[in-house]
C-alpha positions as a Markdown table, in Angstrom:
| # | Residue | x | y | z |
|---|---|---|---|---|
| 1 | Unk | 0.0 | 0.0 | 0.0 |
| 2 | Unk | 2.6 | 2.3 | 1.2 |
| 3 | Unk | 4.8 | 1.5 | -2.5 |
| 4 | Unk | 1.9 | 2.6 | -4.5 |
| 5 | Unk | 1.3 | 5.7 | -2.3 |
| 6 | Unk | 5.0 | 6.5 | -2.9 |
| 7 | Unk | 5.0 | 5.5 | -6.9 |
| 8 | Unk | 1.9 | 8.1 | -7.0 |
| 9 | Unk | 3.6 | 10.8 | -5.9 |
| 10 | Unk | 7.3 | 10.0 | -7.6 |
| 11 | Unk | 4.3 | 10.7 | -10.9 |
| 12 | Unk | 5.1 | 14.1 | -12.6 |
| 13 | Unk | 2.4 | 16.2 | -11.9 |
| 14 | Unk | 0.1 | 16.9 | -14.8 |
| 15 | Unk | 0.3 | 19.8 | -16.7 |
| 16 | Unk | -2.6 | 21.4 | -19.3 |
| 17 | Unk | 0.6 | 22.1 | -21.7 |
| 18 | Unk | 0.9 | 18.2 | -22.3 |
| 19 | Unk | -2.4 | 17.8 | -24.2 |
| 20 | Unk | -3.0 | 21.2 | -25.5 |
| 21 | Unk | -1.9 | 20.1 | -28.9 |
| 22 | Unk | -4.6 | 18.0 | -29.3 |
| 23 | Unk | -6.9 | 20.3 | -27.4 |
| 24 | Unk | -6.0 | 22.7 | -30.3 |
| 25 | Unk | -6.4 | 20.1 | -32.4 |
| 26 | Unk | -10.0 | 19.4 | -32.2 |
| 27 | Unk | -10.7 | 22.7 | -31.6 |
| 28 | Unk | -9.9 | 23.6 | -34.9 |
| 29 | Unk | -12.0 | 20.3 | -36.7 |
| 30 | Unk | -14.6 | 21.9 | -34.1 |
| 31 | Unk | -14.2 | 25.5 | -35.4 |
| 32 | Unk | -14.3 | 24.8 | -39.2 |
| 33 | Unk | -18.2 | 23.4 | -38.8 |
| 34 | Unk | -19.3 | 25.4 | -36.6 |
| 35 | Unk | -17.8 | 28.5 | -38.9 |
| 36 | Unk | -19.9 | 27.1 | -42.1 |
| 37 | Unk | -22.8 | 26.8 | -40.1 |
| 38 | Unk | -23.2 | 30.0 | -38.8 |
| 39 | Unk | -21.9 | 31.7 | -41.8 |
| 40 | Unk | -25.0 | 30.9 | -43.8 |
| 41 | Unk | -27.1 | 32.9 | -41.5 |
| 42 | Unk | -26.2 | 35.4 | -42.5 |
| 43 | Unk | -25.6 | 34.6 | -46.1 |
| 44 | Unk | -29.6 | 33.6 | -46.8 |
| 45 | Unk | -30.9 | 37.0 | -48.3 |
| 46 | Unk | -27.5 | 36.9 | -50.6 |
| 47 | Unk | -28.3 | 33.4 | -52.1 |
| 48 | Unk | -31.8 | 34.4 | -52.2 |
| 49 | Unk | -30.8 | 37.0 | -55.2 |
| 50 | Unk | -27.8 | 35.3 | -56.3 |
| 51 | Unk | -30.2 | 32.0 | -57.4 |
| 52 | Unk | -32.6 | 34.2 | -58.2 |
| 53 | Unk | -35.0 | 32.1 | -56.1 |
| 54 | Unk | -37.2 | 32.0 | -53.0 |
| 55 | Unk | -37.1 | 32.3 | -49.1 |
| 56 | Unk | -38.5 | 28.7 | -48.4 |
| 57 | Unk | -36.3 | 27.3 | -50.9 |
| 58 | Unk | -33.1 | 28.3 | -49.8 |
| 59 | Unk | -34.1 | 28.0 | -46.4 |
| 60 | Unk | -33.6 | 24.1 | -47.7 |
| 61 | Unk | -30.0 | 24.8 | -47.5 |
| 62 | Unk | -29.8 | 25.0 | -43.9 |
| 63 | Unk | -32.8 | 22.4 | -43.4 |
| 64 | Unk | -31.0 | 19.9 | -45.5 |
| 65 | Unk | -27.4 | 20.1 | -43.8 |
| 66 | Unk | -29.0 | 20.6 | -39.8 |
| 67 | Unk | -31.1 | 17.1 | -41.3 |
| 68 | Unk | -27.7 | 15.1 | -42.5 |
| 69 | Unk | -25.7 | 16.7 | -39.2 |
| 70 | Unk | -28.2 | 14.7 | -36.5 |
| 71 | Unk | -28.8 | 11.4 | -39.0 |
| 72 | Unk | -24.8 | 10.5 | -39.2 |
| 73 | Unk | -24.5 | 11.8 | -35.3 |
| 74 | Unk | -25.7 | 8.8 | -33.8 |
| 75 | Unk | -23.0 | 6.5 | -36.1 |
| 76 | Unk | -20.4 | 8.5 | -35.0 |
| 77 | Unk | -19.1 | 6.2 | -32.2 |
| 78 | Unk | -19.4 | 3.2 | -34.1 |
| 79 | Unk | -17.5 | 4.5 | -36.8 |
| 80 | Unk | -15.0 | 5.7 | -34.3 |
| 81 | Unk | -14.5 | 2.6 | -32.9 |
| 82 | Unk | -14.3 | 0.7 | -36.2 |
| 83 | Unk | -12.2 | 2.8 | -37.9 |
| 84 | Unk | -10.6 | 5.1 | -35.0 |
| 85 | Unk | -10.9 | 8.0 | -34.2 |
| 86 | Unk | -7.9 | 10.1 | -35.6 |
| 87 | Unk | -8.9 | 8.4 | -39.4 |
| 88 | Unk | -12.4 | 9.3 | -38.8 |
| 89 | Unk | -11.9 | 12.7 | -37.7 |
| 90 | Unk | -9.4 | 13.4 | -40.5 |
| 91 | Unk | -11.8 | 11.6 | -43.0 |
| 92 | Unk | -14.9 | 13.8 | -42.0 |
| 93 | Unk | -13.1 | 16.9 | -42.1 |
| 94 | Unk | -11.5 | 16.3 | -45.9 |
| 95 | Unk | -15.5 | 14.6 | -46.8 |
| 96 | Unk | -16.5 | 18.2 | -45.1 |
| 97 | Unk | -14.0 | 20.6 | -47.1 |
| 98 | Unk | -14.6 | 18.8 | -50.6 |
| 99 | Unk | -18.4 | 19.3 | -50.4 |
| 100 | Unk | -17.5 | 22.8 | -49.1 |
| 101 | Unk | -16.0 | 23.1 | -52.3 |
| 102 | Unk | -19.2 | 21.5 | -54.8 |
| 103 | Unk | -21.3 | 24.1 | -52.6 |
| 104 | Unk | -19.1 | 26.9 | -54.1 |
| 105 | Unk | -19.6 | 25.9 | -57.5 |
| 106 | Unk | -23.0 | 25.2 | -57.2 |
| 107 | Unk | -25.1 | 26.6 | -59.7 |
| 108 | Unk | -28.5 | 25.8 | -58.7 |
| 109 | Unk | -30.5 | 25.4 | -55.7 |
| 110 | Unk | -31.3 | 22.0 | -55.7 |
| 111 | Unk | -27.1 | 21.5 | -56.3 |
| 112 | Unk | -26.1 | 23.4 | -53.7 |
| 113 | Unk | -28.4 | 21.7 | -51.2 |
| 114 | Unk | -27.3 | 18.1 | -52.4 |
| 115 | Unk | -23.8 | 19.4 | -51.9 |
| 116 | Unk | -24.9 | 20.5 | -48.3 |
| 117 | Unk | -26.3 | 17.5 | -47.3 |
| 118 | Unk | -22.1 | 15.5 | -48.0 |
| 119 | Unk | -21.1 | 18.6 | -45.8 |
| 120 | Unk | -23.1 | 17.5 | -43.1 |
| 121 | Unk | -21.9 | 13.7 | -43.2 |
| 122 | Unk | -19.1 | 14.8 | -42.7 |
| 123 | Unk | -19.7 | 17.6 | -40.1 |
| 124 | Unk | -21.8 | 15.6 | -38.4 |
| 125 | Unk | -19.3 | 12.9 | -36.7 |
| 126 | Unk | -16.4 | 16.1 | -36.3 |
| 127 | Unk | -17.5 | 17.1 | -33.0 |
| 128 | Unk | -18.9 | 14.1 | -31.1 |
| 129 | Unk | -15.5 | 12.0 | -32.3 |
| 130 | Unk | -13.2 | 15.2 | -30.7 |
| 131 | Unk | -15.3 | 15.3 | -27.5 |
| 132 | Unk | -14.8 | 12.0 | -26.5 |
| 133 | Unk | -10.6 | 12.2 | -27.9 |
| 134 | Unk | -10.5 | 15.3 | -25.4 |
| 135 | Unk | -11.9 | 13.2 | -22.5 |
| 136 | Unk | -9.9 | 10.1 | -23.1 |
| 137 | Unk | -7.0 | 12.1 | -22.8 |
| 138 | Unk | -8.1 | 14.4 | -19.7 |
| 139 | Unk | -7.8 | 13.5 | -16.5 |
| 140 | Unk | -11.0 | 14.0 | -14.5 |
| 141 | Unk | -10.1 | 16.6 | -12.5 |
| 142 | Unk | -8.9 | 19.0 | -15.5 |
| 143 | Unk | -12.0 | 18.6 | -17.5 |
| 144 | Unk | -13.1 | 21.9 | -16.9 |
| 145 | Unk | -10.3 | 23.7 | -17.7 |
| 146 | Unk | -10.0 | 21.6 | -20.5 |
| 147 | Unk | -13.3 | 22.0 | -21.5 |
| 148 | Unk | -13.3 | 26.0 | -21.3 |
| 149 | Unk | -10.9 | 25.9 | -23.8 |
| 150 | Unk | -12.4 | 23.7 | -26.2 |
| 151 | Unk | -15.1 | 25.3 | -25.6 |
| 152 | Unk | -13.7 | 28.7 | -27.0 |
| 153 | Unk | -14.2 | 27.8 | -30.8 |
| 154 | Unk | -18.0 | 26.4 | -29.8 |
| 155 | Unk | -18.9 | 30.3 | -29.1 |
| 156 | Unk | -16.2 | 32.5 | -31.3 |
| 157 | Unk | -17.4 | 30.4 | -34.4 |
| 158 | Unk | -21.0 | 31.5 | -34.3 |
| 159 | Unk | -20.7 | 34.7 | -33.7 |
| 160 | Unk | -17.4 | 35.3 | -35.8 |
| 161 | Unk | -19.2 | 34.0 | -38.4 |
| 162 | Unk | -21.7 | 36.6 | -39.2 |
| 163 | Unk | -18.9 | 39.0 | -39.4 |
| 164 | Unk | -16.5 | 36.6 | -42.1 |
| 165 | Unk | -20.1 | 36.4 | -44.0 |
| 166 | Unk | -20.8 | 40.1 | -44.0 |
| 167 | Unk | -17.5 | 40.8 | -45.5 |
| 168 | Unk | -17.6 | 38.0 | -47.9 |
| 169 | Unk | -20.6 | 39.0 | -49.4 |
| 170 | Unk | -20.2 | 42.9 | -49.6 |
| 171 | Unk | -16.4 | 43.1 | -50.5 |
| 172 | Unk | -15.9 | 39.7 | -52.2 |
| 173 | Unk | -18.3 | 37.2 | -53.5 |
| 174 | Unk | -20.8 | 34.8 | -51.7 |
| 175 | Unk | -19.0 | 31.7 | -53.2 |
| 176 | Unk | -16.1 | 32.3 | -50.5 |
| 177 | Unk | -18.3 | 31.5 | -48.0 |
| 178 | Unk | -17.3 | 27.7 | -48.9 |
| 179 | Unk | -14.6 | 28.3 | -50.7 |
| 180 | Unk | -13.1 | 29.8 | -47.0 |
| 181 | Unk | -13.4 | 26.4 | -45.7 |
| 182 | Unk | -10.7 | 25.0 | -47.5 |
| 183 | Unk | -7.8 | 26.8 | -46.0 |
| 184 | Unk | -9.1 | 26.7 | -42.6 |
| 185 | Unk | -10.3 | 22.7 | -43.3 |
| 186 | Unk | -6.5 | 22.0 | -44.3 |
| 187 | Unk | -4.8 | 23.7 | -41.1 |
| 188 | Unk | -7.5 | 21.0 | -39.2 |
| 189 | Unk | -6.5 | 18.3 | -41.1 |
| 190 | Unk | -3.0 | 19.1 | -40.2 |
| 191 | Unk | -3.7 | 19.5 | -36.4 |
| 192 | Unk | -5.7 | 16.1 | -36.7 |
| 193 | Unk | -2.6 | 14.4 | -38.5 |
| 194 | Unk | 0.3 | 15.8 | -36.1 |
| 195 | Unk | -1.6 | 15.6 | -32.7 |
| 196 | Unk | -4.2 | 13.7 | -32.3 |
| 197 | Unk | -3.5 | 10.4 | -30.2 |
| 198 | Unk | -3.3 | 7.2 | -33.1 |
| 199 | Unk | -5.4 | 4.2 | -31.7 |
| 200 | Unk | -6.4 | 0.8 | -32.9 |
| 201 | Unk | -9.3 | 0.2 | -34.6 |
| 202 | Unk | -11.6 | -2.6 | -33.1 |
| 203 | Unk | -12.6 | -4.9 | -35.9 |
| 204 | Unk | -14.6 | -6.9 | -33.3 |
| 205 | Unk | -16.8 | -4.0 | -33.0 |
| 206 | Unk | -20.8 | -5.3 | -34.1 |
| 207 | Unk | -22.8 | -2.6 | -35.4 |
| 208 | Unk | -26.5 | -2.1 | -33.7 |
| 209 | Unk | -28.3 | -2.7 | -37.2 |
| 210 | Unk | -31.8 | -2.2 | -35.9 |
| 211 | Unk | -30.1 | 1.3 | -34.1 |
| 212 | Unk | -28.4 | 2.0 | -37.1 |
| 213 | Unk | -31.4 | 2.5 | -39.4 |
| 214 | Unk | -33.6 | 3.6 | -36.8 |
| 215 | Unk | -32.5 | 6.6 | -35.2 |
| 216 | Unk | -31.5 | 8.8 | -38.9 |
| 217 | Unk | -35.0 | 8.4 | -39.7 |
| 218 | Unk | -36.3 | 9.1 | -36.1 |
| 219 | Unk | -34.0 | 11.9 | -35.6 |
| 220 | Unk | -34.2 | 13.3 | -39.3 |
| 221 | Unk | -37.9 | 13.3 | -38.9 |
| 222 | Unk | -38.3 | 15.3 | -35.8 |
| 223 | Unk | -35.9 | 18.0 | -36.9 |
| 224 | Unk | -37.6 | 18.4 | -40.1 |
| 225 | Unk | -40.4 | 18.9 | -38.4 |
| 226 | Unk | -39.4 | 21.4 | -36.0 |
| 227 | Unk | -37.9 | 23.4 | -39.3 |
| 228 | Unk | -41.5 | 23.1 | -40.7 |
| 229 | Unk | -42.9 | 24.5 | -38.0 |
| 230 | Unk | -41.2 | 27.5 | -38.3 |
| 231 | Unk | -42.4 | 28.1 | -41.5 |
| 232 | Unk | -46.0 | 26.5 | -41.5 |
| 233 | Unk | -46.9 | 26.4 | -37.9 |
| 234 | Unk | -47.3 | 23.7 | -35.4 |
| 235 | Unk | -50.8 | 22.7 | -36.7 |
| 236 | Unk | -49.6 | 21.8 | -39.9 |
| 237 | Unk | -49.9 | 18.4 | -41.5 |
| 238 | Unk | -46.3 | 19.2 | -42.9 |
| 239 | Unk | -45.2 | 19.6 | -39.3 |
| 240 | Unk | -47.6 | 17.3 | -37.3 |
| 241 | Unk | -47.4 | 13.9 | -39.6 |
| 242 | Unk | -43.4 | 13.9 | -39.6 |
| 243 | Unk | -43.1 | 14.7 | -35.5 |
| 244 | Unk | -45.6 | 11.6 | -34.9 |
| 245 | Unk | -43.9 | 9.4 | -37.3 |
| 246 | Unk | -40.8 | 10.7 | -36.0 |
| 247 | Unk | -41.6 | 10.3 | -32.1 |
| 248 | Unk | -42.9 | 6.9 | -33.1 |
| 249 | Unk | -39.8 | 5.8 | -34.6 |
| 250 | Unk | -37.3 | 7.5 | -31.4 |
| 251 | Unk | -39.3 | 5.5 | -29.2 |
| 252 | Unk | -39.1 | 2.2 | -31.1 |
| 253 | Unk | -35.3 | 3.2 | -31.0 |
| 254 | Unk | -34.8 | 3.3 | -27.6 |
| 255 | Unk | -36.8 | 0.0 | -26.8 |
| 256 | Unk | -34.1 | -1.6 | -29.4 |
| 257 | Unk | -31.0 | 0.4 | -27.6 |
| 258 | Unk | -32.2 | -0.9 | -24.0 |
| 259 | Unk | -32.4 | -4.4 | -25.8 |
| 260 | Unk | -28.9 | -4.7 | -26.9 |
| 261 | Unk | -25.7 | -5.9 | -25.6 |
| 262 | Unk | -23.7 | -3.2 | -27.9 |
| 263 | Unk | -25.9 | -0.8 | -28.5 |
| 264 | Unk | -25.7 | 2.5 | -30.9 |
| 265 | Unk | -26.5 | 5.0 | -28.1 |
| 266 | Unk | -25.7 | 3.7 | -24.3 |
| 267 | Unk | -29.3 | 5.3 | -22.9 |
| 268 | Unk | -28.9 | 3.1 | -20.0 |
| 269 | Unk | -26.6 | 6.7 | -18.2 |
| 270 | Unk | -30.6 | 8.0 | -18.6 |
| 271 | Unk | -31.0 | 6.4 | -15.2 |
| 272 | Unk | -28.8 | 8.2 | -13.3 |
| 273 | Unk | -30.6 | 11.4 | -12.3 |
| 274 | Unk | -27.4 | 13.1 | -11.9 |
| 275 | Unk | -26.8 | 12.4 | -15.5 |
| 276 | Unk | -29.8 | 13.8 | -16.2 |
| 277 | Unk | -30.0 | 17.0 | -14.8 |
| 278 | Unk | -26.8 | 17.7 | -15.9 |
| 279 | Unk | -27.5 | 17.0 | -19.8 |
| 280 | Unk | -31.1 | 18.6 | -19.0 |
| 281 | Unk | -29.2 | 21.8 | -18.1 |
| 282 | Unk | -26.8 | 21.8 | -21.0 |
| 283 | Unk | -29.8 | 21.0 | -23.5 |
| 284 | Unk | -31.5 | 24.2 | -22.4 |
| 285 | Unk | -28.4 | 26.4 | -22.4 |
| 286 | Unk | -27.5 | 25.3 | -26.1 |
| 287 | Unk | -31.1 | 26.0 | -27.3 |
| 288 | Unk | -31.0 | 29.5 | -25.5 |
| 289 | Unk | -27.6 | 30.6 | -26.1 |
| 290 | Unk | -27.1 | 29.4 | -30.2 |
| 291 | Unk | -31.0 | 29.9 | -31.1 |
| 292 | Unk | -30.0 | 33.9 | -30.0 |
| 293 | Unk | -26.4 | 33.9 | -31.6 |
| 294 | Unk | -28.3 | 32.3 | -34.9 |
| 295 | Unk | -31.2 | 34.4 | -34.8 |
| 296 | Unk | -29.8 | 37.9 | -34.3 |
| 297 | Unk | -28.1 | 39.2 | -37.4 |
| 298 | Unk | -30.9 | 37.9 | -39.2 |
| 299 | Unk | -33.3 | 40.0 | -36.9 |
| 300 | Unk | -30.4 | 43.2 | -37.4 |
| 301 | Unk | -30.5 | 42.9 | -41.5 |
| 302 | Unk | -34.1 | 41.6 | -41.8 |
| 303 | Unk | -35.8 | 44.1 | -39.5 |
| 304 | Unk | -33.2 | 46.6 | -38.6 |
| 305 | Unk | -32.2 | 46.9 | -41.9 |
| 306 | Unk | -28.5 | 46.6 | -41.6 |
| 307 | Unk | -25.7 | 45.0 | -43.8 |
| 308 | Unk | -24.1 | 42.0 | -43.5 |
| 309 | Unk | -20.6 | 43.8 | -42.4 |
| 310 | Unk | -22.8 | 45.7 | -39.7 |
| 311 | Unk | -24.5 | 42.7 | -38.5 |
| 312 | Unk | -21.6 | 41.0 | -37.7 |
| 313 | Unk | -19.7 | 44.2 | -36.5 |
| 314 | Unk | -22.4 | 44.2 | -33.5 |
| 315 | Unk | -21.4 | 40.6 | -32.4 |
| 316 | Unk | -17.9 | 40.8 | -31.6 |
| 317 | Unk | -18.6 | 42.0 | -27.9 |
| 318 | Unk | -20.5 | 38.9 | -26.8 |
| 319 | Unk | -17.5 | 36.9 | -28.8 |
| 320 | Unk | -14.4 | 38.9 | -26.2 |
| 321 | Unk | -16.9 | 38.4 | -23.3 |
| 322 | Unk | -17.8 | 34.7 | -24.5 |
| 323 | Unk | -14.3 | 33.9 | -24.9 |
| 324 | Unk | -13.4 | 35.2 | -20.9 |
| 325 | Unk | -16.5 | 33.8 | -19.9 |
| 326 | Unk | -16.1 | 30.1 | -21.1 |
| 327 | Unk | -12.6 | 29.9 | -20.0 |
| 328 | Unk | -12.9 | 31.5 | -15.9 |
| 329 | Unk | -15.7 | 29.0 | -16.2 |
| 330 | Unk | -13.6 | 26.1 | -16.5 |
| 331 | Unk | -11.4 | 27.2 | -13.7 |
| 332 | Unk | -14.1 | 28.0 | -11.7 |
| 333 | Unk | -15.5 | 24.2 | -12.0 |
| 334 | Unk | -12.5 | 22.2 | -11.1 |
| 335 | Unk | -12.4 | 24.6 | -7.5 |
| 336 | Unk | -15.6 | 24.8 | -7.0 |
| 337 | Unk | -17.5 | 22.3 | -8.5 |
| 338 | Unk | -20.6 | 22.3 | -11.1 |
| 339 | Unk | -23.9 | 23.8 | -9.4 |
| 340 | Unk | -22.3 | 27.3 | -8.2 |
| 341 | Unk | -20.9 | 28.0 | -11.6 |
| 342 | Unk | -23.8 | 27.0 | -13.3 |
| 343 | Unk | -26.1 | 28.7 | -11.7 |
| 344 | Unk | -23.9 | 32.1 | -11.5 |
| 345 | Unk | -23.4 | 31.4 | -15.6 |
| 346 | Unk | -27.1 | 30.8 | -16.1 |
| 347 | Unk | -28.5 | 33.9 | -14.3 |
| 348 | Unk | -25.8 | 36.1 | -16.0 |
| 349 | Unk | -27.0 | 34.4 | -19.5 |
| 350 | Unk | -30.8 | 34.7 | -18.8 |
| 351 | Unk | -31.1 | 38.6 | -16.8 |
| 352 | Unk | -30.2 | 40.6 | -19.7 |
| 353 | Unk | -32.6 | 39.7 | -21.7 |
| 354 | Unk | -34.9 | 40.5 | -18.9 |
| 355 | Unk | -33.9 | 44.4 | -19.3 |
């Protein structure tokens, strides 16, 4: 006993500098879709004109990508596991920047939201693959701090992007909105290929089938309906027939998952009420705090009247702040623990909008 108490503390003491490369790393994979998708935000009314098209049907740009994103999200693990996770997070980020490019040549709607749809198979598995590298590689008790500054793309992204856009599309052209992912995409693939940790693939692993085809359709159908409803209303058949097929299909997924030995998505954490209330929280936060960063400069060009450039200009305090914010945060939970600094971050999130 006494030997492994002395062996523990002859270990080096660990230090944030030993994994920041791959912190950095995913950060950037992380930052590259994140960019894209906020970029079109503010690029809608632009592709509007430049098709020479409708609202609702480039709204399909967006609706087509957010539908691929959450029906390859769910493979991601498996796919991981199979194939590993460095040569599937290098594989989605090149899949990601070659459709990035098709989208810049596009030169029609329905192309460019065909080409959107490979983007999201690709940006899909990007994030959810360099989450779970960061937390192999983290020990427990640094997760915040490691977090907080993976987290730091997560917020500059979407509200950096507005501004990129703006400035794109009044002093260049709207096709560099895609065409900008290919440097940024290759400095990621880079990162990926020099730091990220190689590990075997497990060729043993046994795909859920039943998971496999169930949750795209259950999860594509429920987001498709939610995008309907913001265009048709809740009481729509458009809306109403795809959440009920959808809702029926999620719950005939999670039978299966609960089934299975190896299953797609491990639901059983669902019975741990810490678990829970933790992911509860973070569901909530996400809605309120990227439904406002996504929703804003369309509100300041669309009702305000603004330009792009100006839209995004008006941004880039609550990116500094964000950036200060998400990294003290990080700190602040490996001291003090989780419930003090969520609550503190949550009230300072939800009051001004109170004012």
């Amino acid at each position: 006993m006494s030997e492994t108490k002395d062996s523990d503390s002859m270990k080096p003491a660990f230090s944030l500098k030993q994994i920041l490369p791959i912190i950095l790393a995913v950060a950037s994979g992380m930052f590259l879709v994140i960019l894209d998708s906020t970029i079109m935000n503010v690029a809608v009314p632009k592709l509007v004109s430049a098709f020479d098209t409708n609202l609702s049907t480039i709204q399909w740009v967006i609706t087509a990508y957010t539908l691929s994103l959450s029906a390859v999200i769910p493979l991601a693990g498996w796919f991981s596991d199979r194939f590993s996770p460095k040569r599937m997070f290098m594989i989605s980020i090149v899949l990601f920047v070659l459709a990035s490019v098709l989208c810049a040549m596009a030169t029609t709607p329905t192309q460019l939201i065909v080409f959107r749809i490979i983007q999201g198979l690709g940006g899909g598995m990007v994030a959810p693959i360099g989450i779970a590298t960061v937390f192999m590689v983290a020990p427990p008790d640094k997760r915040g701090s490691v977090m907080g500054i993976l987290g730091i793309p997560m917020l500059l992204a979407p509200i950096l992007g507005p501004l990129l856009s703006g400035w794109l599309i009044e002093y260049i052209n709207w096709h560099w909105i895609f065409f900008i992912n290919v440097p940024v995409g290759i400095l990621a693939l880079f990162m990926a290929w020099r730091y990220l940790p190689a590990s075997d693939a497990k060729s043993n692993n046994k795909l859920d089938v039943i998971g496999a085809l169930l949750a795209p359709v259950a999860f594509t159908s429920i987001v498709f309906s939610v995008h309907q409803a913001g265009e048709k209303g809740w009481s729509n058949l458009w809306t109403l027939a795809p959440l009920a097929w959808g809702l029926i299909i999620l719950a005939i997924f999670i039978w299966n998952e609960l089934r299975q030995k190896h299953p797609l998505l491990e639901l059983r954490v669902f019975r741990s009420p810490t678990f829970v209330h933790g992911i509860s929280v973070a569901w909530l936060n996400q809605i309120a705090l990227f439904g406002s960063i996504l929703l804003f400069p369309l509100y300041l060009q669309q009702v305000r009247g603004l330009t792009p450039l100006e839209a995004g200009l008006y941004v880039i305090p609550q990116a500094l702040l964000s950036t200060v914010g998400i990294n003290a945060g990080g700190r602040l939970f490996d001291r003090f623990g989780v419930r003090p600094v969520a609550i503190i971050g949550i009230l300072n999130f939800a009051v001004p909008y109170l004012l």
